[in-house]
N, C-alpha and C positions, 0 to 999 in steps of 0.2 A: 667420501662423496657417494651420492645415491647412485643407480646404475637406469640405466633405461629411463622409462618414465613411471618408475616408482613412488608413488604417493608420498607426501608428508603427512606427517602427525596432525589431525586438525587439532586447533588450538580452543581451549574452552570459550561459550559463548563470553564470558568480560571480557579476555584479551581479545577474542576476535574484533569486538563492538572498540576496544582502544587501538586496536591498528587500522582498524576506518577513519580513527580519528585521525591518528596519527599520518596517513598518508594522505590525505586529503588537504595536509599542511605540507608533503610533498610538492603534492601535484599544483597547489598555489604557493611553490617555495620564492622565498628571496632571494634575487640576484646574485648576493652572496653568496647563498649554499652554491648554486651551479658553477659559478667562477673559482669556489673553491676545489670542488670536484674538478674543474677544468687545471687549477695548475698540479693539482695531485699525477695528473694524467700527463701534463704536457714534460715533469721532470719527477718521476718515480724516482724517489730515495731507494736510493741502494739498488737502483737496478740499471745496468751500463748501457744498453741499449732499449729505449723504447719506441710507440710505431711513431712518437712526432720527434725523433732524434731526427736532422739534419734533410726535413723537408719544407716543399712550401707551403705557404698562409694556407691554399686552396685543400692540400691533404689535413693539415693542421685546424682547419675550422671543421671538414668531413668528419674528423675522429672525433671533436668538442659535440657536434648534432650527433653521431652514432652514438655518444656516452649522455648524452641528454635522453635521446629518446631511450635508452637503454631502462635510465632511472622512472623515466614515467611510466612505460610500458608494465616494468616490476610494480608500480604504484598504484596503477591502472587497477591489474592484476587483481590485486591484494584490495581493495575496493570495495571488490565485486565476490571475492572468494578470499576471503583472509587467509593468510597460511599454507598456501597450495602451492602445488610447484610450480613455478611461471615458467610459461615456454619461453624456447628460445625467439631472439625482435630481431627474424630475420625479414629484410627485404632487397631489393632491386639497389638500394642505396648501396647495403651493405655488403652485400655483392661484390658491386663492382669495385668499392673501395679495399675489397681482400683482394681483389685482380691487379690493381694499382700498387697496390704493396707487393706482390709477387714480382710484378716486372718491372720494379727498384730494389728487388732480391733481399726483399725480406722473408723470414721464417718465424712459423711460431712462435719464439721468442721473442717476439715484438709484441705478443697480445699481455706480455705481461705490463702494460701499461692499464688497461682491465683491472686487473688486480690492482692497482695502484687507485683507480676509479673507486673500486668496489672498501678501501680502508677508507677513505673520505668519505664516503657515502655513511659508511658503520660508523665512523663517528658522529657523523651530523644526526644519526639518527637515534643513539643513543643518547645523546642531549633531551633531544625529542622526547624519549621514552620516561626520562627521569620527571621531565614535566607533566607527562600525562596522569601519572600514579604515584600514590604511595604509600600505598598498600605493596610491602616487599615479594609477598608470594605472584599476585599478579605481575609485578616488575620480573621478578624471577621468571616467568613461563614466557612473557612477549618479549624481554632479551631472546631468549630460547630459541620458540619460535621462528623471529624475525631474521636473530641470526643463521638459522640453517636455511632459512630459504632465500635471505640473501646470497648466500653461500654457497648454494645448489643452483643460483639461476646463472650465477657468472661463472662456476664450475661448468656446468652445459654450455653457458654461451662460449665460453672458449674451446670448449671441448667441438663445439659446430664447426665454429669458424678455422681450427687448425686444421679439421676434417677440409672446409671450404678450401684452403690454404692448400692442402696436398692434392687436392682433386686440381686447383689451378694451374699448381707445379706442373704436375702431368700434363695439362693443358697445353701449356709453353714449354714443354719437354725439348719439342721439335723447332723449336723460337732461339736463337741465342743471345737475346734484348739481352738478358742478365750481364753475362759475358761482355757484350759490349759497352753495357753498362758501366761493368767493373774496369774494363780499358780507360775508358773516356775519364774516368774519375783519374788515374793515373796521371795522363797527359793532363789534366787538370792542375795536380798538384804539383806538376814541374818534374814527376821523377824521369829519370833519363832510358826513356823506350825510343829505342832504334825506333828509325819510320817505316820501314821494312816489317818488323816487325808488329807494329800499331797498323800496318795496314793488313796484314793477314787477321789481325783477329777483328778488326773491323770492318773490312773489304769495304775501307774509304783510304783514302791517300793522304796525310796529313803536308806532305809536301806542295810547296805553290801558293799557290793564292787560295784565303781563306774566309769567307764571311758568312758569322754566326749566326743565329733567329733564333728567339724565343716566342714560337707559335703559341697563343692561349685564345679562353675563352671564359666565359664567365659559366654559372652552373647551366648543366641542361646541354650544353654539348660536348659530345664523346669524343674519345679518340679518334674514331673513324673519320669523324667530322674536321678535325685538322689533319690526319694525314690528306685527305682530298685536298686541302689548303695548299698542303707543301708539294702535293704533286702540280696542283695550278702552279705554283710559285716559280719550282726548278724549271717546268716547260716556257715558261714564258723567259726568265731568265736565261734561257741557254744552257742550262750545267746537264750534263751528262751523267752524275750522279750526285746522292746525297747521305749523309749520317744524320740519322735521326734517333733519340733515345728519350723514353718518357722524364718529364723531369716532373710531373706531379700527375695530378687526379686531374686535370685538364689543361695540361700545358707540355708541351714537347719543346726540346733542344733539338737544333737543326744545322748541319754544319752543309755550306756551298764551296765549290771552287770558283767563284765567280769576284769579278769586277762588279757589273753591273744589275742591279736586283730587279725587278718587278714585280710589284705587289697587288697594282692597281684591280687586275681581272679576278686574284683570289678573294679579296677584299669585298668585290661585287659578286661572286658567288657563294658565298659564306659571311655573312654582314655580321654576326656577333663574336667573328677573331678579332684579337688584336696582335699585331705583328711587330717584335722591336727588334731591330739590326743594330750587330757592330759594326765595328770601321772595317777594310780591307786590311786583311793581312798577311803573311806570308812563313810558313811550314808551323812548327810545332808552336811557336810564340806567337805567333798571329793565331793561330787555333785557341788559343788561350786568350790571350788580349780580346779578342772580339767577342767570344762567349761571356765572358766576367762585361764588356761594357753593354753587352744584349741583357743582361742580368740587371744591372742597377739600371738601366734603360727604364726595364719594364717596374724595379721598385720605383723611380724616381716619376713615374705614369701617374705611379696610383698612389704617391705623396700629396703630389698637386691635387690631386680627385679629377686629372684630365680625362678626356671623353674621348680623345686622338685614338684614333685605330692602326697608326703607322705612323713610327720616330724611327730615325734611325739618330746614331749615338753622337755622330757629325753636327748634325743637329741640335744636339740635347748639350752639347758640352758645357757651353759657355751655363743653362741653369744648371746644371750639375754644380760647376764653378759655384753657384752663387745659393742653392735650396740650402744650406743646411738650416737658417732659419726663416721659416716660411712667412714670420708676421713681418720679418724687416722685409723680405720680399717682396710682399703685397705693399708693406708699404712707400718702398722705392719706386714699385711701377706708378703708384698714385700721386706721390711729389712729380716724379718724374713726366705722366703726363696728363696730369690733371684732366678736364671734361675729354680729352681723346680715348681715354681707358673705357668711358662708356660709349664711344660709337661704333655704331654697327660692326660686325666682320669684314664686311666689302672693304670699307675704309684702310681698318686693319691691316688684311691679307695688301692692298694697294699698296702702301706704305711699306710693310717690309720687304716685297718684290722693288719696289723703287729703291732701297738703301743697299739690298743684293745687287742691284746692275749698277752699281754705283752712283745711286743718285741721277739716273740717264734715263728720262720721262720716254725716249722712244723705246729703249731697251724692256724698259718693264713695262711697256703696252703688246711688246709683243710678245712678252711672256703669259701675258695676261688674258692674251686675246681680245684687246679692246684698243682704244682709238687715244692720241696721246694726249689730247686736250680731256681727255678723261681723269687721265694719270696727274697732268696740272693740275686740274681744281680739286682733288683727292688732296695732293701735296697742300696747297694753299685753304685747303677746310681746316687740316689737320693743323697750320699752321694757327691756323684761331682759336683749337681750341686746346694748344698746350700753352699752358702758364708762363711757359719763356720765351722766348725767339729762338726758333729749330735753329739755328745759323750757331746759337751760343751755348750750344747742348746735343751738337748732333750723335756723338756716340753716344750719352744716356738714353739719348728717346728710341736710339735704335737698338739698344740692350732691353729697355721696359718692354719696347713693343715683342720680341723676342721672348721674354719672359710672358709677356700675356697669353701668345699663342698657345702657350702650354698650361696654362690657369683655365681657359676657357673650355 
């Protein structure tokens, strides 16, 4: 590897004028090429730990763009100066995604997924190269070429980002996320930590009452921006404290000692989280049980393509019971209630508050906030407009409508 920012060899005017070509079938590559570089990266042969080993989709798509643009920027590059050493494609993106890696206690040895990137790339683009020429002396020099400065650019870039890497470490020196990180993973997997113990390295109490949160957001907002969530969140609910540890590039694990949750005022001050809770639970097994159903909570969110900003898992049970296949899904709620699947929300939301209070039109008018000859002719629309007699089907239509809320 070069040192510094030591030049490369320019490459004679034909190969330079064939690697314009050739990257310019880069930089308009097919699908193919990218997704191949993307599973080279997401499971590096032969290498036990890489950075998308046992994270989520949100880190996991971050690394597919940092190795996308990785490839253009090299391409870009080489464009415009054939043969040169491409600097390092640092940005704000890339940044914050070696921060994110740091406090889930990753080290260096995670960029060799990079390297993994950088052999898919070398092959797809030596294919490339055999097509452009064949005349073997020019082949011979823009192999050459190409490969040292593919070579030199993922050398540097990794070479940056461990620099980035250690400058973070030192960052979170005074942090002990890592540490608790590494706890929380434990009681996770069931192993037997005194709660004495998991509360010294945690300085949360796993004893009592227990309920989980998986705070997220979609791109675009920081950590910063859910921890203020979760501090709304414990204040309104009452909890006197909380365990919180990053569980991706924008989503945090949240543990309460609480019963009762409220969501509603974080929600209004932070509009693009989304919030899923588990059920209440109680010492080291409810810390567990709730976190794993706050987890497929928020997978089974974004199965459906739901738009809900707040499920709790109570809630979610009975589709959980019933998603694994989404087309018989869809199509049970449609047999099931036929022209009422397409009416408004109002309607909707009426009807499943009416089947909650047990079918009891004054109960769910004053859930509702509204008047109970309201709630009657809601019932009696709805009646019109399922295919069957509600009377002769009353738990399906109140399982489909149940299943809607979360499709919608």
């Amino acid at each position: 590897m070069r040192s510094g920012s030591e030049p490369l060899p320019p490459p004679s005017d034909a190969v330079a004028e064939l690697i314009r070509t050739g990257v310019g079938l880069v930089l308009n590559a097919p699908p193919e090429w990218v997704a191949e570089m993307n599973r080279a990266v997401a499971r590096p042969a032969g290498m036990e730990r890489g950075i998308v080993d046992s994270v989520d989709s949100d880190t996991l798509a971050m690394t597919f763009q940092i190795n996308e643009g990785n490839l253009n920027h090299w391409a870009q590059s080489n464009l415009t100066h054939p043969g040169v050493r491409v600097s390092v494609n640092m940005n704000e993106e890339t940044a914050s995604f070696i921060r994110d890696l740091v406090r889930r206690g990753f080290d260096s040895g995670a960029l060799d997924s990079f390297r993994a990137g950088q052999n898919a790339a070398w092959q797809i683009w030596m294919q490339l190269c055999f097509q452009l020429t064949d005349d073997m002396n020019l082949l011979r020099e823009l192999l050459e070429v190409t490969s040292r400065s593919i070579a030199t650019f993922i050398d540097d870039t990794v070479g940056e980002l461990t620099r980035q890497i250690d400058v973070a470490r030192a960052e979170l020196a005074g942090d002990n996320h890592a540490q608790r990180r590494a706890a929380v993973a434990l009681l996770l997997e069931g192993a037997p930590i005194a709660p004495a113990r998991a509360e010294s390295q945690l300085r949360y109490s796993i004893e009592g009452r227990q309920r989980a949160l998986v705070v997220s957001a979609e791109g675009g907002v920081g950590l910063d921006d859910l921890e203020a969530a979760c501090e709304v969140i414990m204040a309104d609910s009452g909890a006197s404290r909380r365990l919180t540890v990053v569980g991706g590039a924008s989503q945090l694990w949240v543990w309460l000692p609480i019963d009762d949750l409220v969501v509603e005022p974080a929600l209004t001050a932070h509009p693009r989280i989304q919030v899923v809770a588990g059920s209440v639970g109680d010492g080291g097994e409810g810390f567990r049980r709730s976190h794993f159903q706050a987890l497929d909570g928020r997978q089974l969110l974004t199965r459906l393509g739901s738009t809900a900003r707040f499920a709790a898992y109570d809630d979610l049970a009975l589709v959980a019971a019933m998603a694994d296949d989404l087309t018989r899904l869809d199509d049970f709620v449609a047999h099931t209630l036929g022209d009422l699947a397409d009416a408004d929300a109002g309607l909707h939301e009426s009807m499943r508050t009416w089947f909650s209070t047990g079918c009891n039109a004054a109960a769910a008018a004053a859930r509702l906030y509204t008047h109970r000859n309201t709630v009657v002719r809601h019932v009696a629309r709805a009646q019109q407009l399922l295919p069957r007699p509600l009377e002769a089907n009353t738990a399906a239509v109140a399982a489909a409508l149940e299943l809607l809320r979360w499709r919608e």
